[in-house]
TIMI-742085 format. One record per residue (C-alpha): x negated, y negated, z; residue in one letter. Coordinates in pm, whole numbers, padded with zeros to 5 digits, always signed. Example, Ala and Ser with C-alpha at 12.3 -4.5 7.8 and 13.67 -1.06 7.14 Angstrom:
2
-01230+00450+00780A
-01367+00106+00714S
***
This chain:
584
-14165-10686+13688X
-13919-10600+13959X
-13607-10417+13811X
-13304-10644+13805X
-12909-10578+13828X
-12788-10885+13692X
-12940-11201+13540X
-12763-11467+13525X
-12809-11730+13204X
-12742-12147+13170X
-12692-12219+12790X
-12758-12569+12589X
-12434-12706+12491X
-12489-12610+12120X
-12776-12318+12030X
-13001-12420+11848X
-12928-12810+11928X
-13311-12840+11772X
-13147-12754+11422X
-12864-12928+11441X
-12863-13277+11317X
-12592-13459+11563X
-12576-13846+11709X
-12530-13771+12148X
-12375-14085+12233X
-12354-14188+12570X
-12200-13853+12671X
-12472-13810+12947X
-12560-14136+13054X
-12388-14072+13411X
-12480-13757+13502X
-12851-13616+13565X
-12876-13372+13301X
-12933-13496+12925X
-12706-13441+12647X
-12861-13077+12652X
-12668-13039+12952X
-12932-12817+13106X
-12816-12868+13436X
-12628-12516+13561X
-12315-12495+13814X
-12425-12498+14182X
-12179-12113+14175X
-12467-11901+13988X
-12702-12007+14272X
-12397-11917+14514X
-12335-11599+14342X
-12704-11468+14320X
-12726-11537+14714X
-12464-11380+14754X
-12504-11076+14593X
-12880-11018+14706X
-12798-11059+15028X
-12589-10755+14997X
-12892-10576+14847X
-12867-10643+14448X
-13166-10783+14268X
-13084-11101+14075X
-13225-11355+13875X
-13114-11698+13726X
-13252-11791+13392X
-13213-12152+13237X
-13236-12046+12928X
-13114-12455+12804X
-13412-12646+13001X
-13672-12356+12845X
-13551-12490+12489X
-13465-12880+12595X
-13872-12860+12828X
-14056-12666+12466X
-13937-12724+12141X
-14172-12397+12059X
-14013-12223+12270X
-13846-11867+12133X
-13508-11817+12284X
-13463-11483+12089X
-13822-11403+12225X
-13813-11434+12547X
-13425-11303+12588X
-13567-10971+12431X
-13817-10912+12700X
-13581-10937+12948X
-13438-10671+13129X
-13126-10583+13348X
-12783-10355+13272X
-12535-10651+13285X
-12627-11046+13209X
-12411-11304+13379X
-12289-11639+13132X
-12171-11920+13256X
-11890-12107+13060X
-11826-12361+13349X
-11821-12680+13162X
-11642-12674+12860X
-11952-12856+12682X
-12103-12499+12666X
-11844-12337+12411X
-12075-12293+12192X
-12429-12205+12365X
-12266-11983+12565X
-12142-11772+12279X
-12435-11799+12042X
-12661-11674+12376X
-12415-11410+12431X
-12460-11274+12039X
-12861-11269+12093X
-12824-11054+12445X
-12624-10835+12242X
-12881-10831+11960X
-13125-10715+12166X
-12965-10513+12498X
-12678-10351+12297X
-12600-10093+12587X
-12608-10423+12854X
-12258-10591+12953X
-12195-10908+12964X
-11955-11076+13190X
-11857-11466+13153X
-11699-11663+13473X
-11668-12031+13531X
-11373-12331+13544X
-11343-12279+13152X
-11397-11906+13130X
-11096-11871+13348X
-10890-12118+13128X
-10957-11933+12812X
-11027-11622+12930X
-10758-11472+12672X
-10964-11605+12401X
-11295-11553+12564X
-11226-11177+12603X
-11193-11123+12238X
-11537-11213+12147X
-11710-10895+12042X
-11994-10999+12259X
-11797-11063+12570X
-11725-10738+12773X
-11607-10925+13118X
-11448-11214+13267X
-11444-11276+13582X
-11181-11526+13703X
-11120-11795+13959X
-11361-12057+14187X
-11532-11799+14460X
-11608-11501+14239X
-11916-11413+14471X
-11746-11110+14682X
-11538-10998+14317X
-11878-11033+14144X
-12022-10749+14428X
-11775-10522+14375X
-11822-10553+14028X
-12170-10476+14004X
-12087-10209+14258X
-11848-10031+14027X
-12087-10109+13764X
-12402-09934+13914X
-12193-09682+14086X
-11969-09572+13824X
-11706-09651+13994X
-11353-09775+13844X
-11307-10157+13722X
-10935-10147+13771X
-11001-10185+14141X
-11186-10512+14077X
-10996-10802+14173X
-10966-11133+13926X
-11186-10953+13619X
-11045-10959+13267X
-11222-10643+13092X
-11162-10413+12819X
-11249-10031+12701X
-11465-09867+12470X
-11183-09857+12231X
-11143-10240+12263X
-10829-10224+12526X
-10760-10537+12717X
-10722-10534+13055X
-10588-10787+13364X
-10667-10673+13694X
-10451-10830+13984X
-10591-11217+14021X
-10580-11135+14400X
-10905-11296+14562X
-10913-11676+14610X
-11025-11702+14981X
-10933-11985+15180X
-11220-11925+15433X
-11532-11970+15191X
-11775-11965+15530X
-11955-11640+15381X
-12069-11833+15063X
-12343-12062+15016X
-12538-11958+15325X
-12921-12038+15177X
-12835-12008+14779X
-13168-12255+14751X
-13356-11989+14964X
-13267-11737+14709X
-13403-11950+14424X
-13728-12016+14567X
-13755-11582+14642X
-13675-11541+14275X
-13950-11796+14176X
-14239-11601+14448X
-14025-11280+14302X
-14043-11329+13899X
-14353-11596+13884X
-14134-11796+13716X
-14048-12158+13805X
-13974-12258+13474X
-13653-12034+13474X
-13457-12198+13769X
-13544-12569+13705X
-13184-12732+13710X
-13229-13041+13497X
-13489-13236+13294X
-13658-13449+13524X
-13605-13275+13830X
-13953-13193+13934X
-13961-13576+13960X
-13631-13653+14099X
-13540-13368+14339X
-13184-13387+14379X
-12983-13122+14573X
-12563-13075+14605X
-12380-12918+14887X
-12077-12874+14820X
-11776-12941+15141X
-11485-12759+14969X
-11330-12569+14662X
-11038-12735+14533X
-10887-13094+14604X
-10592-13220+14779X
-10598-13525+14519X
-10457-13485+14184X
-10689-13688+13942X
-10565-13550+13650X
-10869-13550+13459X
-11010-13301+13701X
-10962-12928+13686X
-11036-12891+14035X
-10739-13104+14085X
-10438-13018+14355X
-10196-12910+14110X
-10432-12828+13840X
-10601-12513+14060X
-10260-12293+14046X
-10239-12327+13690X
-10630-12093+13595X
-10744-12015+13916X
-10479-11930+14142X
-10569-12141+14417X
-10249-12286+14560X
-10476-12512+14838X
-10799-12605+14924X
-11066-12405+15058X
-11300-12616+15316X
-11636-12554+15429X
-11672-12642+15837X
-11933-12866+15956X
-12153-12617+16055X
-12162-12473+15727X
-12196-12787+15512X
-12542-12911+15786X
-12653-12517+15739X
-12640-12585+15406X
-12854-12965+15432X
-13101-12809+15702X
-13199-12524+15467X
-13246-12778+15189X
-13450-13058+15391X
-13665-12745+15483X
-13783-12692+15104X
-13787-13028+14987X
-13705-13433+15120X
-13542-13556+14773X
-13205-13703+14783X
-12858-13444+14898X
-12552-13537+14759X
-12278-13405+14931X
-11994-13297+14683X
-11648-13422+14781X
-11501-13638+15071X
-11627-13516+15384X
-11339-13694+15503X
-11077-13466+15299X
-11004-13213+15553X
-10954-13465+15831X
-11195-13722+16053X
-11283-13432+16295X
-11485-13237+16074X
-11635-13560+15929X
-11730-13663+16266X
-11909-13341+16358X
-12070-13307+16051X
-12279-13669+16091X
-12298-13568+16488X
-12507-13308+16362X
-12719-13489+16101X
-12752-13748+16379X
-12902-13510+16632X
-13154-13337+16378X
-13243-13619+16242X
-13237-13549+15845X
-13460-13709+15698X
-13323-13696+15308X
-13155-13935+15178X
-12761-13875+15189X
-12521-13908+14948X
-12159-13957+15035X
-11880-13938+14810X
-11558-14139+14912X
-11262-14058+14721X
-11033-14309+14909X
-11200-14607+15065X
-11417-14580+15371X
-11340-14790+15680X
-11577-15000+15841X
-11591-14860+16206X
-11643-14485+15978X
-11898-14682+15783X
-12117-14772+16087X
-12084-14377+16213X
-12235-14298+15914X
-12491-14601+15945X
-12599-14465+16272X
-12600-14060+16134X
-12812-14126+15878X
-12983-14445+15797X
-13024-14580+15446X
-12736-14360+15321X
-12590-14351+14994X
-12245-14387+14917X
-12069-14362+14555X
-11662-14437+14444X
-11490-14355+14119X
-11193-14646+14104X
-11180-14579+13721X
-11010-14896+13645X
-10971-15231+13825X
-10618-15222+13754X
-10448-15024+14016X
-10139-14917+13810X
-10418-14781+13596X
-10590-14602+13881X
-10273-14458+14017X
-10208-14235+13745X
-10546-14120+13687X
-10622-14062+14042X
-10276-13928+14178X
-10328-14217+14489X
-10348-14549+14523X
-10556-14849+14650X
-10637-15199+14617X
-10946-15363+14569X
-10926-15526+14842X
-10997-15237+15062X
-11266-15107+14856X
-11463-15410+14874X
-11414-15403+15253X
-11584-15102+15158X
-11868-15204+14991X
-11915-15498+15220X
-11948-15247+15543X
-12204-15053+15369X
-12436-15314+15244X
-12392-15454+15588X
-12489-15133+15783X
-12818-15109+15621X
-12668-14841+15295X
-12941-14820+15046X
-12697-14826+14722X
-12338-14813+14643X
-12239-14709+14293X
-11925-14768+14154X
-11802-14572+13872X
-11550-14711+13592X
-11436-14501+13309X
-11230-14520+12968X
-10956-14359+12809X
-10736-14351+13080X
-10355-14347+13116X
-10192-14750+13014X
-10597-14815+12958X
-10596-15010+12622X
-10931-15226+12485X
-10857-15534+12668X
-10754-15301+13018X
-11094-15156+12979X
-11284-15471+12910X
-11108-15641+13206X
-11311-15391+13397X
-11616-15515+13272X
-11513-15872+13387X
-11415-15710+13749X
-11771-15613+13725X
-11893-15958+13737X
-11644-16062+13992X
-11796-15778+14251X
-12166-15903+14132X
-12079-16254+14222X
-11900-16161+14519X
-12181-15932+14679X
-12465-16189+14562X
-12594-15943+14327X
-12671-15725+14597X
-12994-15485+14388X
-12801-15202+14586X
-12501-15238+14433X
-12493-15000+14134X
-12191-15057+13882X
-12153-14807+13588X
-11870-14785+13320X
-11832-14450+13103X
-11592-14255+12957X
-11416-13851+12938X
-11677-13701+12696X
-11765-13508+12547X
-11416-13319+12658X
-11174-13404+12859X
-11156-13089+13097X
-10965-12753+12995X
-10731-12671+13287X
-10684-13059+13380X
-10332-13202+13352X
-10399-13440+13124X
-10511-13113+12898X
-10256-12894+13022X
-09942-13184+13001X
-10100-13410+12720X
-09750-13597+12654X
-09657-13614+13006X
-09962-13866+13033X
-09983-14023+12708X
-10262-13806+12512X
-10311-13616+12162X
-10554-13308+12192X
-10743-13307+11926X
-10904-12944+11976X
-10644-12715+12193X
-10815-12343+12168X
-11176-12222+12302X
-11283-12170+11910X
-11195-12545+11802X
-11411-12692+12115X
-11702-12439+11960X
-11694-12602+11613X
-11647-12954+11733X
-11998-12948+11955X
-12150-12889+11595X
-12003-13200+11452X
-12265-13458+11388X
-12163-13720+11655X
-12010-13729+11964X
-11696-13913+11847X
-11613-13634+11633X
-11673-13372+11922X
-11396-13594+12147X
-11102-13399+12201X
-10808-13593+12275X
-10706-14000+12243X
-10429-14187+12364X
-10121-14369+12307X
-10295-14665+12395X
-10678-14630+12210X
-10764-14396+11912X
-11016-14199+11924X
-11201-14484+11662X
-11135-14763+11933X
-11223-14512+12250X
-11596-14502+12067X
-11612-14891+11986X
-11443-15014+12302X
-11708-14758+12503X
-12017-14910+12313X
-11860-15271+12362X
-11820-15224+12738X
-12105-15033+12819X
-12330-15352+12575X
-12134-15614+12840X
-12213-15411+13140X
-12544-15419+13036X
-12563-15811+12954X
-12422-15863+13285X
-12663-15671+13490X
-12989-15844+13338X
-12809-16171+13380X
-12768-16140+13732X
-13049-15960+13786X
-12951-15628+13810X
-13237-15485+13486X
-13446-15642+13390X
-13403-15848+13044X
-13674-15610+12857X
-13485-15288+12933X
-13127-15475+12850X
-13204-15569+12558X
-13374-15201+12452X
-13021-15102+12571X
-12811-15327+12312X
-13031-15256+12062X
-13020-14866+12123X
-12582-14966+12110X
-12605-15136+11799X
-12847-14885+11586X
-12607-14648+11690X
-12292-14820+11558X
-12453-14830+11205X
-12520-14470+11245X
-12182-14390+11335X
-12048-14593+10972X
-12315-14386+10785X
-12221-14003+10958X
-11866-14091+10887X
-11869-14202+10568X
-12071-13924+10443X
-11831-13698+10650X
-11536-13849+10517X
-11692-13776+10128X
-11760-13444+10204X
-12141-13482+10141X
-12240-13299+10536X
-12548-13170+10419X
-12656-13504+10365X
-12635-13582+10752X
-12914-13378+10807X
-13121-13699+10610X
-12993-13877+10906X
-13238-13683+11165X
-13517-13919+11257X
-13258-14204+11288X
-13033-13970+11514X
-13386-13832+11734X
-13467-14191+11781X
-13160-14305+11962X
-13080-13981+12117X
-13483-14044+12261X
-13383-14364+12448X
-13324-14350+12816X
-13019-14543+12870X
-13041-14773+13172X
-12775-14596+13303X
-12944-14314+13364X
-13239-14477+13543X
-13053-14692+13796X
-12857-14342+13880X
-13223-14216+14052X
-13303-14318+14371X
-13688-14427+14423X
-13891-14173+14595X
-14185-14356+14734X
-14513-14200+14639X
-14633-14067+14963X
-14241-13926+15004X
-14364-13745+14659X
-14658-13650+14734X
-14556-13464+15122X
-14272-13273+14846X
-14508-13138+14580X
-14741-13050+14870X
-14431-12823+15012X
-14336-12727+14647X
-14716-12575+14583X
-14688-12396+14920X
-14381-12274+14889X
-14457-12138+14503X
-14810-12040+14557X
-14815-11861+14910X
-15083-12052+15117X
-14781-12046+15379X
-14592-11733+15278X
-14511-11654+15644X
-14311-12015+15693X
-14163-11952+15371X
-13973-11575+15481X
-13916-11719+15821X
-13735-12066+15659X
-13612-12017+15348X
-13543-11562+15410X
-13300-11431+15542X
-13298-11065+15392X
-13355-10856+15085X
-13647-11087+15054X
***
């Protein structure tokens, strides 16, 4: 096996989530990754590139979809045969408090002369806690650690001094804390991110190991890509820790870092080259002004992508940028986040306004210009959101369903801030300001709570206007309407609705049983509660399925032909000439 300088390890959210007895909830249901949350940040992909392309061997391990893909699989096992002085952890999402940890304990059982180094959103929040973990020997802070992370290793290898090392958190043989200067948060990120997906598929022809660097359960099946436009926001949705005025407060970055055109169609080019499932692209590519938006779909347009887009529109889109798109990239993809169909509601939790007005323009334009879905994303627990706010949402829902004719393209989802609302956000950081209790404040608490037998224990914060009692019923009463109103118009079909309410309704009566035996004391007697919890965790919420986009079966079968060559060398050559370019 080639030697390695750093490998870099995804956790499951709680280790070993196959022991522990616990309820999931829908804390997954909109994003791709299961309640696992096997799905790793797009910036240990960035990092890796980075650093090999400045001649340091690297290699990305999920160690959470080894577990979630083989219930036989040894974690301690296969963590002992690996190899490298240092082992990168990312504590990104806050979901991983206690994976992350528990994974950190075993490197240390077994490498007990390798470092460890955490980085990520939440590592930077806590990284006064995180730093006092006997198994925790670095953090590195802020949102573009890649060129910090090389000088690290640099010093590391090289015996060099840390203390020149800008953003790390580190301490001495004798235990000694130390801050280095928080100094590096570029605003030009155009030396990131050149072919991070390149990288991966060397590491798989490197290691013989695809396993390893699968990103999500399912993926092999639903391909899905991100390229990201920026770092930071100029919005301040103050659930979001990438927020405006949420990025000064743990990682230093006082504005937003944008990618150019160039870079972010670099980026899609490199991707189309490996594979033709769908590309979301992360953030408004209208953010950093109409110009750059413009010449980034004048480019798709004259390649002629053939992937399926995803855009992102954090305000609504007009109809004359609509049609640009339209003609850039036929059968696009478009997705909003109003959060609530009340726009005092929306205000606050977005930091901007609009009406509905304009983002059914919105939706109108893209149906009309030939978009092949538009999802629309509602969520609970919001600021002035109380049941009969969030339930009014619901009946908004019907209102755009009747509008649009039931349009099949027209995807409508409701969900909620779980199973944490985000460390560094300002609803976490100002709780009162916006009307919340934290329930859990410090890295340890969030570590015990992912243990707790149900998600609704694991929530960490309610409101002034919904408890944390009627933020669980409202969610499974809203998401049960949704659900009656999509197979009533047509959206699912009645079969799959009704597996849906009765997943909902098993679940209540499994909540009432966990909490009363929780309430008595009697914990150990949750575990009893296993089969029931493994049955509902096992269903596939409807959600979840209407979130893929079809791939046709000959679009399938032209990608695992270019997967097998790619990963089994009968066209090596194309493979260093598209996917290399160095250290390869």
């Amino acid at each position: 096996m080639p030697k390695t300088d750093l490998i870099l390890l995804h956790a499951p959210h709680v280790y070993d989530f196959r022991k522990v007895p616990q309820l999931y909830g829908p804390v997954s249901d909109l994003v791709l990754s299961t309640p696992i949350f096997e799905m790793y940040p797009v910036g240990l992909s960035s990092i890796s590139e980075y650093l090999e392309r400045n001649g340091f061997r690297t290699r990305i391990v999920n160690i959470a979809w080894r577990m979630l893909r083989d219930m036989r699989f040894d974690a301690e096992a296969f963590i002992k045969k690996l190899d490298a002085p240092v082992f990168g952890i990312d504590l990104h999402w806050m979901v991983h408090a206690h994976g992350s940890i528990e994974i950190a304990k075993i490197v240390k059982k077994y490498h007990p002369n390798s470092k460890i180094i955490f980085g990520g959103y939440s590592s930077s929040r806590f990284y006064k806690e995180l730093i006092q973990y006997p198994e925790v020997d670095f953090v590195m802070r802020g949102d573009s650690t890649e060129e910090p992370m090389k000088q690290f290793i640099q010093a590391f290898l090289g015996g060099g001094a840390f203390s020149s090392v800008p953003n790390l958190v580190w301490k001495n043989a004798a235990g000694q804390v130390y801050e280095n200067e928080f100094s590096y948060v570029p605003t030009n990120i155009s030396h990131v991110m050149g072919n991070h997906y390149g990288t991966v598929v060397r590491q798989v022809l490197r290691y013989r190991d695809f396993t390893s660097v699968i990103p999500f359960k399912g993926w092999l099946k639903y391909p899905v890509t991100a390229v990201f436009t920026n770092r930071g926001c100029k919005y301040n949705c103050i659930f979001c820790s990438g927020a405006r005025d949420a990025m000064p407060l743990f990682a230093n970055r006082k504005q937003p870092a944008y990618r150019s055109a160039e870079d972010i169609f670099k980026d899609i080019k490199n991707i189309s080259g490996i594979t033709r499932g769908p590309i979301l692209l992360v953030g408004d590519i209208r953010e950093n002004g109409d110009e750059r938006a413009s010449k980034l779909l004048g480019l798709i347009k004259e390649h002629r992508v053939k992937n399926t887009l995803m855009f992102e529109a954090f305000n609504p889109m007009p109809p004359d940028f609509i049609k640009e798109m339209a003609q850039a990239t036929p059968g696009f993809s478009l997705d909003m986040s109003p959060e609530s169909h009340d726009p005092e509601v929306r205000k606050v939790s977005l930091g901007r306004s609009f009406s509905n007005e304009a983002m059914e323009d919105m939706i109108q334009a893209a149906l009309e210009n030939g978009a092949s879905r538009v999802e629309i994303f509602y969520m609970i627990g919001l600021h002035k959101q109380d049941t009969k706010s969030v339930l009014d949402s619901v009946d908004y829902c019907e209102h755009l369903l009747q509008k649009f004719k039931a349009d099949k393209r027209l995807f409508l989802f409701m969900g909620h801030q779980a199973p944490f609302m985000a460390p560094g956000s300002l609803a976490f950081e100002y709780p009162e300001r916006y009307g919340f209790r934290l329930l859990y404040k410090t890295l340890e608490e969030h570590r015990q709570a992912l243990t707790l037998p149900s998600w609704k224990f694991s929530l960490n914060y309610e409101t002034q206007w919904l408890s944390r009692d009627e933020i669980t019923d409202v969610t499974y009463e809203s998401i049960a309407r949704l659900t009656k109103l999509k197979a009533k118009y047509g959206q699912i079909p009645q079969a799959l609705a009704g597996r849906q309410i009765e997943r909902i309704e098993r679940a209540k009566v499994l909540e009432a049983k966990i909490e009363e035996l929780l309430n008595a004391g009697k914990r150990d007697e949750i575990a009893a509660l296993r089969p029931e919890m493994d049955a509902i965790n096992g269903f596939t919420a409807s959600e979840r399925l209407e979130l893929e986009i079809p791939m046709g079966s000959i679009m399938r079968l032209r990608y695992f032909s270019a997967l097998r060559n790619l990963l089994f060398g009968r066209r090596r050559e194309k493979v260093t000439l598209d996917v290399s370019s160095d250290n390869s």
